[in-house]
PDB file of N, CA, C and O in Angstrom:
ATOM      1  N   UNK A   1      23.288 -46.575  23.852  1.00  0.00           N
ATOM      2  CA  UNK A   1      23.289 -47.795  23.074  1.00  0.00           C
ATOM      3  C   UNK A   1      24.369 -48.737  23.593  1.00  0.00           C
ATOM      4  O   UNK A   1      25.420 -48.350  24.103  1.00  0.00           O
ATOM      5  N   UNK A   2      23.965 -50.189  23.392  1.00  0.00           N
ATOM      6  CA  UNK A   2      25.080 -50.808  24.112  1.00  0.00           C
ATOM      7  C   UNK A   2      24.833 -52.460  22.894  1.00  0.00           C
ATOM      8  O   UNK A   2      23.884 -52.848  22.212  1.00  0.00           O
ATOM      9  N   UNK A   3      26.206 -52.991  23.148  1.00  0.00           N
ATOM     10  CA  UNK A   3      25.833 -54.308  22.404  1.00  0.00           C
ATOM     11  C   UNK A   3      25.492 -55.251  23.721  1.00  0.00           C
ATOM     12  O   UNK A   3      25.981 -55.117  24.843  1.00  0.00           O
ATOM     13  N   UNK A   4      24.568 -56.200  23.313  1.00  0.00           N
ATOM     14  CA  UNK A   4      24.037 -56.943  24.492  1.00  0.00           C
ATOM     15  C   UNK A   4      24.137 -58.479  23.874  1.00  0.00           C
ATOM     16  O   UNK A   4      23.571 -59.011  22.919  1.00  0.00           O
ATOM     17  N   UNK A   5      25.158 -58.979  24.889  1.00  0.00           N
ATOM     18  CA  UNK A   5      25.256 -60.643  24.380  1.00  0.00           C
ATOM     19  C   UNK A   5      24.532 -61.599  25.013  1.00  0.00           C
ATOM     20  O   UNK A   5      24.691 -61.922  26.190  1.00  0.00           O
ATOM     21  N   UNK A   6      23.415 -62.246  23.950  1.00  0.00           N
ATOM     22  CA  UNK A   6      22.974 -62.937  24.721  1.00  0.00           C
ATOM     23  C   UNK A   6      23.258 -64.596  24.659  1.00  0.00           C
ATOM     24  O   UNK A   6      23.822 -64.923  23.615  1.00  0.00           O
ATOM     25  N   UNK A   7      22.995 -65.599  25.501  1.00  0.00           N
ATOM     26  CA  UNK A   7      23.378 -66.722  25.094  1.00  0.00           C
ATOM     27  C   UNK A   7      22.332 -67.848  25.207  1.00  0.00           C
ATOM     28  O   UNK A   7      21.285 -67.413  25.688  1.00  0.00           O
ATOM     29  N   UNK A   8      22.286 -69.329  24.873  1.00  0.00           N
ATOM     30  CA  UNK A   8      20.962 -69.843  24.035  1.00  0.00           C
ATOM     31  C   UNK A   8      20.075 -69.662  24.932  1.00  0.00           C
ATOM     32  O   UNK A   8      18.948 -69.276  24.621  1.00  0.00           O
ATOM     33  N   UNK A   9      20.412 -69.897  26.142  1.00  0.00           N
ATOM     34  CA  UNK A   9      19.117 -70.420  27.444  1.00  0.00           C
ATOM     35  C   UNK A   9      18.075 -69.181  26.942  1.00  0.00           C
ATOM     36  O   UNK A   9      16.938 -69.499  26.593  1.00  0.00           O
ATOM     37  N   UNK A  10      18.534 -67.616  26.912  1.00  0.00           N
ATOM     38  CA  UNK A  10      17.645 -66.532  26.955  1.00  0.00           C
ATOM     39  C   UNK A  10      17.077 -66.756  25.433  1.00  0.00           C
ATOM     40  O   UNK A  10      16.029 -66.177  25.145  1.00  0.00           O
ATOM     41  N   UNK A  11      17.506 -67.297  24.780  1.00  0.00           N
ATOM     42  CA  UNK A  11      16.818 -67.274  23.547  1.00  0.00           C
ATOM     43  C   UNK A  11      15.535 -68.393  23.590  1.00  0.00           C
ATOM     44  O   UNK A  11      14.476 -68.020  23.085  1.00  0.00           O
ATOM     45  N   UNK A  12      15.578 -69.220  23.948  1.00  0.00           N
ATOM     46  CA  UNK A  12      14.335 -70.484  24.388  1.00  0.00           C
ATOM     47  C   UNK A  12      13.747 -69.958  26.045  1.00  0.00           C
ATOM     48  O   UNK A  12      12.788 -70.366  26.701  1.00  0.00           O
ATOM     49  N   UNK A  13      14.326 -69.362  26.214  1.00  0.00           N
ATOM     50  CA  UNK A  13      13.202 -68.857  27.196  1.00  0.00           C
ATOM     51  C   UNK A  13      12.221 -67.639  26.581  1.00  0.00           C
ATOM     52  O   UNK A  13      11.090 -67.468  27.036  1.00  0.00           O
ATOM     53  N   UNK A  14      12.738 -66.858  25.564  1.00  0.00           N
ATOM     54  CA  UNK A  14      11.817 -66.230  24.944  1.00  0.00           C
ATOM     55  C   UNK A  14      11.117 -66.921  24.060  1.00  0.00           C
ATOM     56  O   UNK A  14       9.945 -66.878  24.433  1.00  0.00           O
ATOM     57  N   UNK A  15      11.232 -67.652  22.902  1.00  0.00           N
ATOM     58  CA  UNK A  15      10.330 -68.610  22.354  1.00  0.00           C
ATOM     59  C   UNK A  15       9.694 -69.670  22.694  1.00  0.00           C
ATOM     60  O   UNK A  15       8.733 -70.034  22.017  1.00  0.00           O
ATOM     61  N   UNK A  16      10.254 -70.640  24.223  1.00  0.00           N
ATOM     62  CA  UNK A  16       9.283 -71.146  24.605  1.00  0.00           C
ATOM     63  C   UNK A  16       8.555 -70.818  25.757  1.00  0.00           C
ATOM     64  O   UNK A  16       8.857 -69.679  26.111  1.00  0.00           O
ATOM     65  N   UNK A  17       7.445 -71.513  26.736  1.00  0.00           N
ATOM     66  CA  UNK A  17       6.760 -71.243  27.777  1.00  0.00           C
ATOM     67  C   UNK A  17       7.824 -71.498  29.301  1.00  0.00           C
ATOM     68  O   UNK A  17       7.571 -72.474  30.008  1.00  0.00           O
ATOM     69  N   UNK A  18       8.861 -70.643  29.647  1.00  0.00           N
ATOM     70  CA  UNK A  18       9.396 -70.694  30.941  1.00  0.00           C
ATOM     71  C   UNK A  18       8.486 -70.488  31.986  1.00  0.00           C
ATOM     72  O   UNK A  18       8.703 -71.172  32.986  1.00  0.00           O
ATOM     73  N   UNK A  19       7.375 -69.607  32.029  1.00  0.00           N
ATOM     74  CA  UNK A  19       7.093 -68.845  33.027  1.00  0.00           C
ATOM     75  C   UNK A  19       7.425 -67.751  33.089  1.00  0.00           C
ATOM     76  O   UNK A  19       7.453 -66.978  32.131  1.00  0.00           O
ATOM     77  N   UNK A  20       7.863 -67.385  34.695  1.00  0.00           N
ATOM     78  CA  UNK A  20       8.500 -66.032  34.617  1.00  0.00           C
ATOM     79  C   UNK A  20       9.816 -65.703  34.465  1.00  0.00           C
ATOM     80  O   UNK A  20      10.329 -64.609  34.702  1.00  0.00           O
ATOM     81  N   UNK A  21      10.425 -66.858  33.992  1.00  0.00           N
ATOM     82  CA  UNK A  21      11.756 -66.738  33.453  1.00  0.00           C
ATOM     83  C   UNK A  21      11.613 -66.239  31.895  1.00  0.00           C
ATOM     84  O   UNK A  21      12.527 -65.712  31.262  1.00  0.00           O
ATOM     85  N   UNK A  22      10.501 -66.461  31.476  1.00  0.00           N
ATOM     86  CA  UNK A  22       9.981 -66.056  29.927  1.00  0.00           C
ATOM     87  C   UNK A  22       9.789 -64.227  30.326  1.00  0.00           C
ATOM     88  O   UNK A  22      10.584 -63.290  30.259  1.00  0.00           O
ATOM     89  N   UNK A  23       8.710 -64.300  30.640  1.00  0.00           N
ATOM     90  CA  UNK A  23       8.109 -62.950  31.400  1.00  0.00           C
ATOM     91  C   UNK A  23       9.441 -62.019  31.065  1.00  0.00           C
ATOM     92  O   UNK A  23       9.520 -61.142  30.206  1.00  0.00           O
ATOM     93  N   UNK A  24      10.573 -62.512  32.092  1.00  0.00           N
ATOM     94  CA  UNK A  24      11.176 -61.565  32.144  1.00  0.00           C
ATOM     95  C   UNK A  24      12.289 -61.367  30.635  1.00  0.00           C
ATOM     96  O   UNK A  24      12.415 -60.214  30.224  1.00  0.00           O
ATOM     97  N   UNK A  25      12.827 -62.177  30.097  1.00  0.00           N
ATOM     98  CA  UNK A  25      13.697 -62.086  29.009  1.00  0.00           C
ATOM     99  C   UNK A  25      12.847 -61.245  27.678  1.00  0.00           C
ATOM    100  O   UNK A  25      13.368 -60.596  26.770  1.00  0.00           O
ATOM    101  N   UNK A  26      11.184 -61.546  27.952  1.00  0.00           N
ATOM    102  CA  UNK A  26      10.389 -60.762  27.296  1.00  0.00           C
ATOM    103  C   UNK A  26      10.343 -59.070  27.344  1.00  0.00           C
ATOM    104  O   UNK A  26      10.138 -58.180  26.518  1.00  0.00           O
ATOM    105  N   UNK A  27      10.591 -59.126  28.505  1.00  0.00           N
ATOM    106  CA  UNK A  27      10.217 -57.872  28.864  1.00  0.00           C
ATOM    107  C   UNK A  27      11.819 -57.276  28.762  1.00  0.00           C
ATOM    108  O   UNK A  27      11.897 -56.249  28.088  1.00  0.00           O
ATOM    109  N   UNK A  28      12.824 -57.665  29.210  1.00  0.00           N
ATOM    110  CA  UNK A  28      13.667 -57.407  28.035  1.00  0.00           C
ATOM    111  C   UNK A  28      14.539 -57.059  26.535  1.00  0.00           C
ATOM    112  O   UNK A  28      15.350 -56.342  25.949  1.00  0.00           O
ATOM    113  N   UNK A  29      14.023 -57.707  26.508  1.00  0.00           N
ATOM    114  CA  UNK A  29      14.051 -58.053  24.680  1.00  0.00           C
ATOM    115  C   UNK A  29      13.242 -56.636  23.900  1.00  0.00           C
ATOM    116  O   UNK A  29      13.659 -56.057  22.898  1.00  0.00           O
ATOM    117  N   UNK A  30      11.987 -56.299  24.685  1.00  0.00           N
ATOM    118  CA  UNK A  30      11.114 -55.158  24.453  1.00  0.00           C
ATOM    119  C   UNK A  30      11.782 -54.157  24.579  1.00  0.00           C
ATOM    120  O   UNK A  30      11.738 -53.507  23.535  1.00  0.00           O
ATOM    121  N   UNK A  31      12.690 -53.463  25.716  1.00  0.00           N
ATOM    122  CA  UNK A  31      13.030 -52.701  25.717  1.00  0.00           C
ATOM    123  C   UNK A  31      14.611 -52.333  25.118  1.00  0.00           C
ATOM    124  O   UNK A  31      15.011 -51.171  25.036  1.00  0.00           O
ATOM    125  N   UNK A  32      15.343 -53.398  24.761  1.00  0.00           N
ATOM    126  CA  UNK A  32      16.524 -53.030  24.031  1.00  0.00           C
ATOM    127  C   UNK A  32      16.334 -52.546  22.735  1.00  0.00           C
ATOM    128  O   UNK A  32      17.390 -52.018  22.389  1.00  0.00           O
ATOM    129  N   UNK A  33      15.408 -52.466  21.764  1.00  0.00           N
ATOM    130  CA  UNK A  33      15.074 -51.692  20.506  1.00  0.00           C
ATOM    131  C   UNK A  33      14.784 -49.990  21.314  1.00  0.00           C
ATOM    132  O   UNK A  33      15.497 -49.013  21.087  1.00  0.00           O
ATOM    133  N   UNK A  34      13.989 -49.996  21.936  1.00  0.00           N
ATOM    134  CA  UNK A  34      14.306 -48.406  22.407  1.00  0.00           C
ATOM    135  C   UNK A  34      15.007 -47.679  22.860  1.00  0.00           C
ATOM    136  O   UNK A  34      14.950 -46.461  22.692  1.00  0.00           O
ATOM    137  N   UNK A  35      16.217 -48.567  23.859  1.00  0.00           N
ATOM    138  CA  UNK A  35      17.840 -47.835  24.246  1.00  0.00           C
ATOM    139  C   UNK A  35      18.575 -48.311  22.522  1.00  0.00           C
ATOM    140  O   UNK A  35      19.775 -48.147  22.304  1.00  0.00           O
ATOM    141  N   UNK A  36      17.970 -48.677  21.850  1.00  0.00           N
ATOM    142  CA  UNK A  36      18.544 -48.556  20.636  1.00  0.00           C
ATOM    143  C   UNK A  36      20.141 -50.167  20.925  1.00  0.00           C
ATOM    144  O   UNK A  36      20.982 -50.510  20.095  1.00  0.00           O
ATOM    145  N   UNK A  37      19.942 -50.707  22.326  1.00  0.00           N
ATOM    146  CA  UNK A  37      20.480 -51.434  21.953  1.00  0.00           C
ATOM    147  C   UNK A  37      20.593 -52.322  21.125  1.00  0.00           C
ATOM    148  O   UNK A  37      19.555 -52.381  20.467  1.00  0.00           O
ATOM    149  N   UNK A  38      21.933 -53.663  20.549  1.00  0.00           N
ATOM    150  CA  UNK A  38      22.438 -54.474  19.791  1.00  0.00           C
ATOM    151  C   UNK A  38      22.412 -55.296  20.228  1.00  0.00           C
ATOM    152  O   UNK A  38      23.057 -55.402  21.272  1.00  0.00           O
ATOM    153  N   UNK A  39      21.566 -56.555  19.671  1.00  0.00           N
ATOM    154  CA  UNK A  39      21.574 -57.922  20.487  1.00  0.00           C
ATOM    155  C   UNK A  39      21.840 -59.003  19.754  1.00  0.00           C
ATOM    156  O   UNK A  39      21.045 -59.586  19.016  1.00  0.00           O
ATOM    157  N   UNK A  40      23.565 -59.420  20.064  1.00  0.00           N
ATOM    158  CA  UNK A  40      24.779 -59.924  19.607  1.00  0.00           C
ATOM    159  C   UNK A  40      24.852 -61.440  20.407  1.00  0.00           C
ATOM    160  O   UNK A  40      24.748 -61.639  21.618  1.00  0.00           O
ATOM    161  N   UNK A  41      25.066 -62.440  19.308  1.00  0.00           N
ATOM    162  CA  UNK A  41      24.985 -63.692  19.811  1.00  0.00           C
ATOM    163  C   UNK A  41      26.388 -64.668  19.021  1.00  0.00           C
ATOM    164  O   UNK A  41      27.219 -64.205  18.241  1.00  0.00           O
ATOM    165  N   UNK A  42      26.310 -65.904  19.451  1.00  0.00           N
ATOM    166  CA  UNK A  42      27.350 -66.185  19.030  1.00  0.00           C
ATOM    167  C   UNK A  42      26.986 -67.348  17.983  1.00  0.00           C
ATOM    168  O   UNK A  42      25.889 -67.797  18.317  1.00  0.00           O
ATOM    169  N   UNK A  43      27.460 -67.988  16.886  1.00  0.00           N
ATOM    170  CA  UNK A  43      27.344 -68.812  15.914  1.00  0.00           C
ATOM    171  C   UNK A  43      27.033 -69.656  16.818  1.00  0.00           C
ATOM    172  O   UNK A  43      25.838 -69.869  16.610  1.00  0.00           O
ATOM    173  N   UNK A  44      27.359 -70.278  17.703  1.00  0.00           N
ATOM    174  CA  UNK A  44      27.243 -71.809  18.704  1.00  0.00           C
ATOM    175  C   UNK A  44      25.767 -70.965  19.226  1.00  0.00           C
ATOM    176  O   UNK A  44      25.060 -71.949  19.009  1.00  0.00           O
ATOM    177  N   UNK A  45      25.114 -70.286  19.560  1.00  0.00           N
ATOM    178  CA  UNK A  45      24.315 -70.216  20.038  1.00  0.00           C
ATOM    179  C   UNK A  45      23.178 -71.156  19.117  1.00  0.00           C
ATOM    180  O   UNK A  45      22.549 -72.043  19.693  1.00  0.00           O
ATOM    181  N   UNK A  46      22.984 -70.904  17.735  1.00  0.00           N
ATOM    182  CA  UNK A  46      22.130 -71.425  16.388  1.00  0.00           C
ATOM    183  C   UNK A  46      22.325 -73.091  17.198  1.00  0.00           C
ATOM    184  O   UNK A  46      21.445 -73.687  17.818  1.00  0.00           O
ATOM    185  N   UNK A  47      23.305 -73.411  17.025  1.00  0.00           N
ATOM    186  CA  UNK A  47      23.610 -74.650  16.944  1.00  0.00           C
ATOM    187  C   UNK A  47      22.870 -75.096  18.222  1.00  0.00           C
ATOM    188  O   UNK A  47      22.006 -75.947  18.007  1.00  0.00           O
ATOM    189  N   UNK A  48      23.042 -74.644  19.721  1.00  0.00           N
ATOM    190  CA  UNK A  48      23.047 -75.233  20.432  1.00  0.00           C
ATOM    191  C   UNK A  48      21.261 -75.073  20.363  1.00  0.00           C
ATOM    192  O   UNK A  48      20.739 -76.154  20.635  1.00  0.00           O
ATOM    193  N   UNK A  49      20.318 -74.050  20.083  1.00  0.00           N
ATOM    194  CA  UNK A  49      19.031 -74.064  19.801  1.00  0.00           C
ATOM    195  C   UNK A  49      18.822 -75.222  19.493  1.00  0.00           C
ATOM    196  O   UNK A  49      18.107 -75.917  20.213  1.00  0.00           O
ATOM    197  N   UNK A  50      19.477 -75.792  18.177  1.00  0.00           N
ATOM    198  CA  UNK A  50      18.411 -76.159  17.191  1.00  0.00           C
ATOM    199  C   UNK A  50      18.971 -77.923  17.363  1.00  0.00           C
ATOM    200  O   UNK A  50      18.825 -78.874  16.595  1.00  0.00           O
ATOM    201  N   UNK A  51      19.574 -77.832  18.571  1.00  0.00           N
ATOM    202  CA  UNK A  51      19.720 -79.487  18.440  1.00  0.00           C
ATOM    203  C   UNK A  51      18.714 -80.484  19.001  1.00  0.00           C
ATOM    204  O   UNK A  51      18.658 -81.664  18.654  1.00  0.00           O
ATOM    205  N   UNK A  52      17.748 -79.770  20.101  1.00  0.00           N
ATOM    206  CA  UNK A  52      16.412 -80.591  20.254  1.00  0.00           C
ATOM    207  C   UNK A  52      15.345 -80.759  19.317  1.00  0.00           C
ATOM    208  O   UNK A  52      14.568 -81.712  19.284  1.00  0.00           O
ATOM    209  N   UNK A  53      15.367 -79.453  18.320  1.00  0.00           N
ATOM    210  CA  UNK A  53      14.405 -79.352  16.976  1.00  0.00           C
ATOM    211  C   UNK A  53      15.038 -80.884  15.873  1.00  0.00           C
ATOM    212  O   UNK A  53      14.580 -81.970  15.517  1.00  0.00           O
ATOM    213  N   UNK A  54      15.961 -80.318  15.739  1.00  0.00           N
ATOM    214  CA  UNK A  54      16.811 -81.115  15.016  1.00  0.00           C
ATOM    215  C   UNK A  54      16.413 -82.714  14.997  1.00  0.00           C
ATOM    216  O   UNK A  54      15.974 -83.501  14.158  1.00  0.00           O
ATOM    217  N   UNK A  55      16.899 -82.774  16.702  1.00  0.00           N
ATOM    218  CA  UNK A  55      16.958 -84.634  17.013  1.00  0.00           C
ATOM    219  C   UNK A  55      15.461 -85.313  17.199  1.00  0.00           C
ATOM    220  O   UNK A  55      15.252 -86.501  17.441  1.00  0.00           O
ATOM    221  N   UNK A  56      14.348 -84.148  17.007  1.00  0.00           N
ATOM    222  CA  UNK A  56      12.909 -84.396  16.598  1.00  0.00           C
ATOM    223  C   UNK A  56      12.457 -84.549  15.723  1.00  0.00           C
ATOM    224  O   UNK A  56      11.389 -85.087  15.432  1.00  0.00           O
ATOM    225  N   UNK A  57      13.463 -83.942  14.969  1.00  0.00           N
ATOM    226  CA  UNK A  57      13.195 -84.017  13.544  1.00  0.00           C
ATOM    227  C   UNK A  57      12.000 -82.872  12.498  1.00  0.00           C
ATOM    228  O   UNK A  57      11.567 -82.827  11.347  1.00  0.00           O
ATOM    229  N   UNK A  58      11.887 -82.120  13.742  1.00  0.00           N
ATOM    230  CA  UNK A  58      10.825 -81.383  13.452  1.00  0.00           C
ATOM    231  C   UNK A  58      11.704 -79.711  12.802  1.00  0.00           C
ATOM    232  O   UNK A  58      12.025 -78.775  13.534  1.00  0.00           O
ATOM    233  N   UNK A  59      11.887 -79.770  11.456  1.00  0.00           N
ATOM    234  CA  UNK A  59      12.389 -79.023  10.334  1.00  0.00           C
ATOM    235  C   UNK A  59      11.865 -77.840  10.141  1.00  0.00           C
ATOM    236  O   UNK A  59      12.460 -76.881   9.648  1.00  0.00           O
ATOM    237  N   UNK A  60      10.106 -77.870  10.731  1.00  0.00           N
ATOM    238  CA  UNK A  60       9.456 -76.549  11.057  1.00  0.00           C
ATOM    239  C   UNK A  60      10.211 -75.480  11.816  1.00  0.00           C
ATOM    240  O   UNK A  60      10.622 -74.397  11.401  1.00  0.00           O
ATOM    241  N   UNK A  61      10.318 -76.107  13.214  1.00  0.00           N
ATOM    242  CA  UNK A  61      11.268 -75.102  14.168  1.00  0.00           C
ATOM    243  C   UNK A  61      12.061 -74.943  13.943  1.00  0.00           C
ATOM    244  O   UNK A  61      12.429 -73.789  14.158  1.00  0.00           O
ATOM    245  N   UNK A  62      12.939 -75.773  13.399  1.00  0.00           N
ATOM    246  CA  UNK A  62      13.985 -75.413  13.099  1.00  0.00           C
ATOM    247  C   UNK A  62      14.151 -74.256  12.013  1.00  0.00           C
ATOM    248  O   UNK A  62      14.859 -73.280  12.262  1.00  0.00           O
ATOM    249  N   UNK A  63      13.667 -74.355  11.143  1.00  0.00           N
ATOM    250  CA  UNK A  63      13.653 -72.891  10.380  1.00  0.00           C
ATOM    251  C   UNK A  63      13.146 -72.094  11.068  1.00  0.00           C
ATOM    252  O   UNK A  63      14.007 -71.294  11.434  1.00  0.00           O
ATOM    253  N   UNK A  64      11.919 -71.797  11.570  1.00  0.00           N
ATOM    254  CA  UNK A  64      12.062 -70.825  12.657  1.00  0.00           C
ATOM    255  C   UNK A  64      12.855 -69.961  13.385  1.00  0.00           C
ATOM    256  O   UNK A  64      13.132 -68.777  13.191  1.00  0.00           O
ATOM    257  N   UNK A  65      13.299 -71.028  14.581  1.00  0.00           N
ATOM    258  CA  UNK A  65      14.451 -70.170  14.925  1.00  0.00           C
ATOM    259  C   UNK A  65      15.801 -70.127  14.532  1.00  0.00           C
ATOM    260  O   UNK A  65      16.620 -69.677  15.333  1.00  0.00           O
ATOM    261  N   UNK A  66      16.286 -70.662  13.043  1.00  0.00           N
ATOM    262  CA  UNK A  66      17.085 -70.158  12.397  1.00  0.00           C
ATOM    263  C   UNK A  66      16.825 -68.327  11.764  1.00  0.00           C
ATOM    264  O   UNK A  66      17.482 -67.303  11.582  1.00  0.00           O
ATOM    265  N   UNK A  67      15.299 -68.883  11.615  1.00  0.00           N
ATOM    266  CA  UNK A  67      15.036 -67.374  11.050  1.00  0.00           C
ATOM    267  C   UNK A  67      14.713 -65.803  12.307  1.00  0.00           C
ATOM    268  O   UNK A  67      14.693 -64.585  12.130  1.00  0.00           O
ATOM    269  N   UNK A  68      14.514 -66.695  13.514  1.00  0.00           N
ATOM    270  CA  UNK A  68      14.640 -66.029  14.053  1.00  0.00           C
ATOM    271  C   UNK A  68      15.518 -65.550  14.861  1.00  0.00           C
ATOM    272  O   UNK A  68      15.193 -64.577  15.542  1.00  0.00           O
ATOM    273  N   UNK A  69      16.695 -66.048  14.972  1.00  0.00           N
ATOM    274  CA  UNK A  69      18.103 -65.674  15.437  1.00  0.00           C
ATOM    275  C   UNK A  69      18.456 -64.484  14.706  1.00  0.00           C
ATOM    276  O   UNK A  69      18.445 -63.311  15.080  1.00  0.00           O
ATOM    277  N   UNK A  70      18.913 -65.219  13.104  1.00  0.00           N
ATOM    278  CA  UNK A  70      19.037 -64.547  12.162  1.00  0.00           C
ATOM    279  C   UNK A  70      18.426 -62.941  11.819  1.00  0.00           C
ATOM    280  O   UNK A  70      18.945 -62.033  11.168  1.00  0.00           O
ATOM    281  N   UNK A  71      17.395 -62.993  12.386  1.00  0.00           N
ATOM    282  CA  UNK A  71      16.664 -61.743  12.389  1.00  0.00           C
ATOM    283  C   UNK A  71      16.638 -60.323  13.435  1.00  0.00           C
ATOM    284  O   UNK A  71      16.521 -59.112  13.247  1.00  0.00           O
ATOM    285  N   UNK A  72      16.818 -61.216  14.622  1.00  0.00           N
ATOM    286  CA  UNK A  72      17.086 -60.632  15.627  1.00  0.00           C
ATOM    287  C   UNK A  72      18.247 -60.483  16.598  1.00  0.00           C
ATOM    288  O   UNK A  72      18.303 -60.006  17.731  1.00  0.00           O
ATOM    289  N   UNK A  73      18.984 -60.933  15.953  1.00  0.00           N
ATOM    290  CA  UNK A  73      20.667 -60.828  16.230  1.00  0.00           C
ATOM    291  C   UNK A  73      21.709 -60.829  15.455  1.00  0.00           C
ATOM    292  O   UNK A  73      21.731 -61.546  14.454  1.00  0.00           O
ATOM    293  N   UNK A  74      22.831 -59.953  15.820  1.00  0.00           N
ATOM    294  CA  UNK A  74      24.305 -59.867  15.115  1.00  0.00           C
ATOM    295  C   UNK A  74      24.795 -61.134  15.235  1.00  0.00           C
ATOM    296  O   UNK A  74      25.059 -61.455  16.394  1.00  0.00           O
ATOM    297  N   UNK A  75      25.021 -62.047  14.296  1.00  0.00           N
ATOM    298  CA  UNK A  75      26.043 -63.465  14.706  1.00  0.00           C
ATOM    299  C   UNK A  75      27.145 -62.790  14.807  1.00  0.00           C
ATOM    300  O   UNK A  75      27.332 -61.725  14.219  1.00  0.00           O
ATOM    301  N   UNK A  76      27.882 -63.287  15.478  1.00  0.00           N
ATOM    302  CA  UNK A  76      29.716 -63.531  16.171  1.00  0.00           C
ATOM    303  C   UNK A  76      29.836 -64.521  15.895  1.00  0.00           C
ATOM    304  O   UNK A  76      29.257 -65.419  16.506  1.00  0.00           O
ATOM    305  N   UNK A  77      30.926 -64.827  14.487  1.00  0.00           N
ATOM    306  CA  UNK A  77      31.029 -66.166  14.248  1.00  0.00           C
ATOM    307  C   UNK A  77      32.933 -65.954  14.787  1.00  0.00           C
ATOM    308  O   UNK A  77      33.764 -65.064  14.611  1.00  0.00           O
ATOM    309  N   UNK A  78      32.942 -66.919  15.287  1.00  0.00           N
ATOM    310  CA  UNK A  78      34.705 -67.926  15.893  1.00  0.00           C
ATOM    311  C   UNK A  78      35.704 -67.580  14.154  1.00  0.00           C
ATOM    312  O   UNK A  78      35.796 -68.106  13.044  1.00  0.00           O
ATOM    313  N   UNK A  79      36.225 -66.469  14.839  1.00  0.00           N
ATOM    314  CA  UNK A  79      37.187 -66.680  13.814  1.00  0.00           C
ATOM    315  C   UNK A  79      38.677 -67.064  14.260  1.00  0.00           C
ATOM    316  O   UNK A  79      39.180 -66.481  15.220  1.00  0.00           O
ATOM    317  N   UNK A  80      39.262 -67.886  13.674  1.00  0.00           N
ATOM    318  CA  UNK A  80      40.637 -68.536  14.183  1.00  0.00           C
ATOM    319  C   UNK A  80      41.744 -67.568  13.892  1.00  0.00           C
ATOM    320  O   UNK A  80      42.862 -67.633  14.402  1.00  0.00           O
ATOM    321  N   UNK A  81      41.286 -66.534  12.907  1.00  0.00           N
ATOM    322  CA  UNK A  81      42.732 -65.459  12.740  1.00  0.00           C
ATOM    323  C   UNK A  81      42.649 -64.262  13.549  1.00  0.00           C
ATOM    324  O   UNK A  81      43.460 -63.358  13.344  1.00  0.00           O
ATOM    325  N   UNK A  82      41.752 -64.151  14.454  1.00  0.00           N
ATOM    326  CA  UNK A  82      41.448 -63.218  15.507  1.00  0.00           C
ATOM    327  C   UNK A  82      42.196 -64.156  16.720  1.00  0.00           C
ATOM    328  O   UNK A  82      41.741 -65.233  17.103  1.00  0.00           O
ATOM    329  N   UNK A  83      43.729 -63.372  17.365  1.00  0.00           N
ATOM    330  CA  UNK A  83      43.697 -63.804  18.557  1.00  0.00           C
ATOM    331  C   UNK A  83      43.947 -62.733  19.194  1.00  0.00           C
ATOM    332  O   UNK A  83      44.002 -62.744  20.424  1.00  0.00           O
TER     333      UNK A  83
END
């Protein structure tokens, strides 16, 4: 088991159409539930998703992949009393 950090690009390459840059983060993503890995992201990751949904205005996706972050990853939120 391992924690696995991922950051936004791999997250919109799995929800949208990359190609085989999709392909592969897919085929990824598949197999970290069976090494039982942890797939750990960071609070700025949400943010940095959801700012093209956002500035579209389109509120659909955006819950979406709020819900799907949320679902499929540990947030790491920035804490300032951690140095």
């Amino acid at each position: 088991m391992s924690r696995i950090f991922w950051d936004t690009n791999l997250f919109i390459y799995l929800w949208e159409d990359y190609g085989p840059l999709s392909e592969a983060v897919q085929e990824l993503r598949t197999k970290m539930p069976r090494r039982d890995d942890q797939l750990v992201t960071s609070t700025l990751t949400l943010g940095e998703i959801l700012v093209k949904p956002t500035a579209a205005g389109n509120t659909a996706l955006c819950s979406k992949y709020e819900d799907a972050v949320s679902g499929a990853a540990l947030l790491v939120p920035f804490d300032a009393r951690v140095a």
